[in-house]
C-alpha positions as CSV (number, residue, x, y, z in Angstrom):
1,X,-1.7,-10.2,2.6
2,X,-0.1,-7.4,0.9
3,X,0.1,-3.9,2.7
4,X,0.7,-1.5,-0.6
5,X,3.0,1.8,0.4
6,X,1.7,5.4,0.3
7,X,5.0,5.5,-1.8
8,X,2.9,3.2,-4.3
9,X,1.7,5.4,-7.7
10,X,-1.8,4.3,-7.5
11,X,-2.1,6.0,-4.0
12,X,-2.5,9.1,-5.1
13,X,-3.6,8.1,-8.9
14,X,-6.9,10.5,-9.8
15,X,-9.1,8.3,-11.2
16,X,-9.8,6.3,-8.0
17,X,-12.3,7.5,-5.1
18,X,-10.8,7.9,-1.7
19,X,-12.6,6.8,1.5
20,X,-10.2,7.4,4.2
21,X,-6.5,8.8,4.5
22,X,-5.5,5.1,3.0
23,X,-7.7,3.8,1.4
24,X,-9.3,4.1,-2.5
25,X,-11.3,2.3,-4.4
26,X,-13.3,2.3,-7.4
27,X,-10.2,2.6,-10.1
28,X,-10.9,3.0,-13.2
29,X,-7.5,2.3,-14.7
30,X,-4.3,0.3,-13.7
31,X,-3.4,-2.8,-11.6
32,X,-6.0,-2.1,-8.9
33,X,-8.8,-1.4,-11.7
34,X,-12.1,-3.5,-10.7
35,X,-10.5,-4.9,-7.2
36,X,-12.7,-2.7,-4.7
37,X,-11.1,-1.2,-1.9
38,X,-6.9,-0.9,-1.6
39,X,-5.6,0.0,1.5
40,X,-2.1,1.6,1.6
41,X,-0.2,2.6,4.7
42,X,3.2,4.7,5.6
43,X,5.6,3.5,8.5
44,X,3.7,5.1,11.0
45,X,-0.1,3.7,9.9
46,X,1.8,0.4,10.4
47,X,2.9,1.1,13.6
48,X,-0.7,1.8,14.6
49,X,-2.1,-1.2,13.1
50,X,0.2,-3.4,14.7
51,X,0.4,-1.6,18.1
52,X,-0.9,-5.3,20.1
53,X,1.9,-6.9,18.2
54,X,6.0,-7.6,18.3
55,X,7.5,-6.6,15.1
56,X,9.7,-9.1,14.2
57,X,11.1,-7.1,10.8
58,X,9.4,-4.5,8.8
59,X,10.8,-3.5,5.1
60,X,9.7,-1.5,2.1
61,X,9.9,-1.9,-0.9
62,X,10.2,0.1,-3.7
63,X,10.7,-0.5,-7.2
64,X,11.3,2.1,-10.0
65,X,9.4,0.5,-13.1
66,X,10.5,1.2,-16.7
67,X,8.7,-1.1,-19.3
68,X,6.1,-1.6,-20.2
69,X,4.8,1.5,-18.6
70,X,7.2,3.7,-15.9
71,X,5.7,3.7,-12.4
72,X,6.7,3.4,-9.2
73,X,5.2,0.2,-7.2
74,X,5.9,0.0,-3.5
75,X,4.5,-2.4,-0.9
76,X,5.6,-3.9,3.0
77,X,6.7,-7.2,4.2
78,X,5.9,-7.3,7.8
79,X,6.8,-10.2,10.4
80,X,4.5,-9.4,13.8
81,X,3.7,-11.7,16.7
82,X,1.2,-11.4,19.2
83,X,2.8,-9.7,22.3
């Protein structure tokens, strides 16, 4: 599963409807165009979602695109085990 970052440039892209604090859906352009709904998440929304878990290792990252198009794309890896 991928957990995009609020860091990512299609969380706060315009042409997308927002249903929650995280999540959007309905974009009309880009790499999420004509998936439904995208969840993205900071540290802390993380830290919620995984509350009943062990974090094992948590890491962003974020990579400053150039070509074809400059953008900024940002995601988690997360490692949890049931506590």
């Amino acid at each position: 599963m991928d957990w995009f970052s609020v860091r990512n440039k299609a969380y706060t892209q315009t042409d997308a409807e927002d249903i929650d604090e995280y999540s959007r859906k309905n974009f009309a352009s880009g790499y999420f165009k004509g998936l439904g709904t995208v969840h993205f998440a900071d540290k802390n929304h993380l830290l919620d979602i995984f509350c009943d878990f062990k974090i094992e290792y948590m890491a962003e990252k974020v990579n400053h695109n150039y070509f074809p198009e400059e953008e900024i794309s940002a995601g988690w890896d997360v490692v949890a085990r049931l506590k």
